[in-house]
N, C-alpha and C positions, 0 to 999 in steps of 0.2 A: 531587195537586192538579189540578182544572182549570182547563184555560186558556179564555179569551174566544175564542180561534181553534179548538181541539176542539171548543168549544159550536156558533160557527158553521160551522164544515163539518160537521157530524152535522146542523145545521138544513138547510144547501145541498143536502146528500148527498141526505134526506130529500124536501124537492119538488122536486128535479131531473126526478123523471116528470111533471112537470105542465106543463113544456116543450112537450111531445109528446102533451098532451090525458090521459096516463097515469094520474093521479094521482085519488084517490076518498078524499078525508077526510073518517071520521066523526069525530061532537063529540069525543069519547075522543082521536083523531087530535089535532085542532084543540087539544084543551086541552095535549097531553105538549109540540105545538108553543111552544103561550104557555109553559109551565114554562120550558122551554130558553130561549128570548128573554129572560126574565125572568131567568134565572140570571146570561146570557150578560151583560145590561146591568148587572148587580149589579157580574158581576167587574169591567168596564169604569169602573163608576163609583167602584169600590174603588183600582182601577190608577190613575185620573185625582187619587184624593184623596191617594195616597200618590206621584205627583210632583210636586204642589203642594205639599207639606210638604217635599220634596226642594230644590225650587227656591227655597221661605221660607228655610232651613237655607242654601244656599250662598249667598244673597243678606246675609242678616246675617252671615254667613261672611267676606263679599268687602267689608262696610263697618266692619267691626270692630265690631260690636256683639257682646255676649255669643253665645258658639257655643250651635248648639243641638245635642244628640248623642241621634239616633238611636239605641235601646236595643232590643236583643233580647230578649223575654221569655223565663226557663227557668222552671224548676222549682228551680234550683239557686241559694241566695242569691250576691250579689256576691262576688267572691274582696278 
C-alpha cells in the first residue's frame, strides 16, 4: 500500500535539484509530477474521510446512541 508520505518524499526527493537552478522539467516530467500530487491528495482525502467516520462512531459511542461497528470486508461470509 502507499502511503501519502512515500508519495510526498518521492515528489520532495524529485525537485530538490531545483533548489540549486538544477532541475529541467519536460511536459512528460511535469505530468508524472501532477499524477503523484494527485495520488498523494487522493490517499489524504481517503485518510481525512475514514477519521471522520472514526470520530462519528466514538461520538455516538460516548452518548449512547446505537453503536456503529466498523466492519472488515473479506471474501469469507460472517462466522
Amino acid at each position: 500500500m502507499i502511503s501519502a508520505i512515500q508519495e510526498l518524499t518521492a515528489i520532495r526527493d524529485r525537485i530538490k535539484p531545483a533548489i540549486h537552478g538544477g532541475l529541467r522539467l519536460s511536459s512528460e516530467d511535469t505530468a508524472a509530477l501532477v499524477r503523484q500530487l494527485n495520488t498523494t491528495i487522493e490517499l489524504v482525502r481517503e485518510t481525512e474521510d475514514e477519521k471522520r467516520i472514526i470520530e462519528l462512531a466514538l461520538q455516538a459511542r460516548h452518548v449512547g446512541r446505537p453503536r456503529l461497528q466498523l466492519v472488515r470486508q473479506t471474501g469469507a461470509p460472517p462466522a
